[in-house]
C-alpha positions as a printed Julia matrix, in Angstrom:
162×3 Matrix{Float64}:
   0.0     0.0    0.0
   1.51    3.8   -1.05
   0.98    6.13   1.22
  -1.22    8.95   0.07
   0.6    12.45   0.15
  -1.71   15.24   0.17
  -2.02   17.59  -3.28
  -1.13   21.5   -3.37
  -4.76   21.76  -4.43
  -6.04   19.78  -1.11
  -4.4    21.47   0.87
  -4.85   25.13  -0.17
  -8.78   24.21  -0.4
  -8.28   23.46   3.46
  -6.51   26.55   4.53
  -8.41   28.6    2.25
 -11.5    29.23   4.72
  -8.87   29.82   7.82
  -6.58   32.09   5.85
  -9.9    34.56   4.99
 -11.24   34.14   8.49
  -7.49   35.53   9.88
  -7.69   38.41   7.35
 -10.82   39.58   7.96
 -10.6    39.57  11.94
  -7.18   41.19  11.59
  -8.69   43.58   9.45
 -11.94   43.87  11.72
  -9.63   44.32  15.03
  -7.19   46.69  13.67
 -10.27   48.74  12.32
 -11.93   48.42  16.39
  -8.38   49.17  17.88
  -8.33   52.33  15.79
 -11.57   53.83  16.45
 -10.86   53.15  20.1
  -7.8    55.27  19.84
  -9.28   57.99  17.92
 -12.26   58.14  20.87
  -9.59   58.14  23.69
  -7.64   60.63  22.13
 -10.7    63.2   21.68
 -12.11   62.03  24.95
  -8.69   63.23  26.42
  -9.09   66.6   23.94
 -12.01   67.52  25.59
 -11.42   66.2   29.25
  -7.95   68.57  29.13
 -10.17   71.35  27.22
 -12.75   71.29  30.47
  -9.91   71.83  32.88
  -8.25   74.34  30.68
 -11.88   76.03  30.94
 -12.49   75.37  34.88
  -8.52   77.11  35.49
 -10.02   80.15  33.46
 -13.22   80.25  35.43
 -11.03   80.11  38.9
  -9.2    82.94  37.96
 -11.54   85.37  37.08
 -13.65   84.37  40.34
 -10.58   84.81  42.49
  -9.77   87.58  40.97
 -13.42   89.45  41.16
 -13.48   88.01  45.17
 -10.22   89.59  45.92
 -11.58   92.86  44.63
 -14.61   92.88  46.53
 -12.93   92.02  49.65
 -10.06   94.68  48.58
 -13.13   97.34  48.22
 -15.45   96.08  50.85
 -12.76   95.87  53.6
 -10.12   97.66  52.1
  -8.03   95.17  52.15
  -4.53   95.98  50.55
  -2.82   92.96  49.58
   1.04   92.79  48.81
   2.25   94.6   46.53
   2.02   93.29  42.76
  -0.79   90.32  43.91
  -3.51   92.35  42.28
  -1.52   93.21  39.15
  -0.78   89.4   39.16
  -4.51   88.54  39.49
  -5.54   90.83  37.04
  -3.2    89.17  34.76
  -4.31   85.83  35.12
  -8.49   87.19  35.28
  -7.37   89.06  31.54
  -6.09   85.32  30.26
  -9.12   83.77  32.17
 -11.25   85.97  29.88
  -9.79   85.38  26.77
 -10.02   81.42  27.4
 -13.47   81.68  27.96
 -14.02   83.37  25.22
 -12.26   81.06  23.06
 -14.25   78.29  24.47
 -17.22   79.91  24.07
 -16.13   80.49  20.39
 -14.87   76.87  19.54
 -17.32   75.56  22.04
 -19.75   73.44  19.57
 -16.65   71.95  18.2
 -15.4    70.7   21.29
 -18.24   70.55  23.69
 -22.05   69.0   24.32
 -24.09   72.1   22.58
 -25.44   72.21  26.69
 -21.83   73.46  27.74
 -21.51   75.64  24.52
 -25.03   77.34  25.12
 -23.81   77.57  28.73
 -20.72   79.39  27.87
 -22.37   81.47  25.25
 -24.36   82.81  28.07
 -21.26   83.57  30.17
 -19.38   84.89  27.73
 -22.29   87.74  26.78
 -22.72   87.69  30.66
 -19.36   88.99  30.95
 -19.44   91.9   27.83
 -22.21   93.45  29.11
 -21.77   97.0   29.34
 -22.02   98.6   33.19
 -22.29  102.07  32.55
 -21.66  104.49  35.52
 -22.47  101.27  37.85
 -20.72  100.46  40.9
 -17.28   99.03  40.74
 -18.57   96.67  43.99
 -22.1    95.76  41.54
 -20.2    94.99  39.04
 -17.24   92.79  40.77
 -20.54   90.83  42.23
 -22.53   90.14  39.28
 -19.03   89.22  37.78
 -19.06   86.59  40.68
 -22.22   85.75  40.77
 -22.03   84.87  36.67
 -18.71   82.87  36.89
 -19.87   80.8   39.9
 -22.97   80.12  38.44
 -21.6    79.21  35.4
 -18.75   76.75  36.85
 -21.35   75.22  39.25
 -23.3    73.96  35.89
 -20.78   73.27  33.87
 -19.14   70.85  36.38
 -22.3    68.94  35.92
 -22.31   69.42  31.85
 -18.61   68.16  32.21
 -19.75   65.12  34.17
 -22.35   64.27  31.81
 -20.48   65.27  28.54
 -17.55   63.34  29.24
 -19.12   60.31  30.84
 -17.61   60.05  34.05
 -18.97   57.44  36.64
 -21.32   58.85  39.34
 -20.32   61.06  41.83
């Protein structure tokens, strides 16, 4: 009896069905792996964007505190503190600003309405009003504002329960 030696043909006819399954679930993995990395990546875009926007928020509200206490109690605070506060309020400013301009790019369009509001909360004009009115509703605006965009934040970039 000759032993029978498998053909080319036999054999490719046999691996044909596992070679196409390999391919495609490479090709279906790398595909998954890929669109997993591009939703970390803008997950970590807009989770760095929200505490880019929070630092921004802090400063102007520290800022517009330390000048109601400074008017209020006249406080005087070391010299150059206010002109450094005032520095970091202006950049404060324009961040919100340029979150509230990029904001439906980057943002739910809850936390881009939100900032919207802020922003023209901020530019409106206070003609002949009272530098202590105006320091508070400057306060009151930004508090409000970070106190609902911490929840937006939570929601927008899924974050377990608090």
């Amino acid at each position: 009896m000759t032993p029978s030696y498998p053909t080319l043909s036999s054999i490719l006819i046999a691996l044909g069905p596992a070679l196409v399954v390999g391919i495609v679930t490479a090709f279906v993995t790398v595909r998954l792996a890929l669109s997993r990395f591009r939703q970390e990546r803008w997950w970590e875009r807009k989770a760095q964007a929200y505490a880019d926007l929070f630092e921004a928020l802090f400063d102007v509200q520290w800022h517009a505190r330390r000048r109601i206490e400074e008017i209020e109690e006249g406080s005087q605070f070391v010299e150059g503190y206010m002109q450094r506060l005032a520095d970091r309020a202006s950049t404060g400013y324009s961040e919100i600003r340029k979150y509230a301009a990029i904001g439906p790019f980057l943002f739910s369009s809850e936390t881009a309405s939100r900032l919207a509001q802020l922003e023209k909360s901020l530019d409106r004009p206070s003609h002949d009003a009272d530098p202590h009115d105006e320091w508070s509703e400057t306060l009151d605006a930004v508090t409000a504002a970070l106190r609902d965009l911490r929840t937006m934040a939570h929601r927008d970039l899924r974050l377990p329960p608090k």
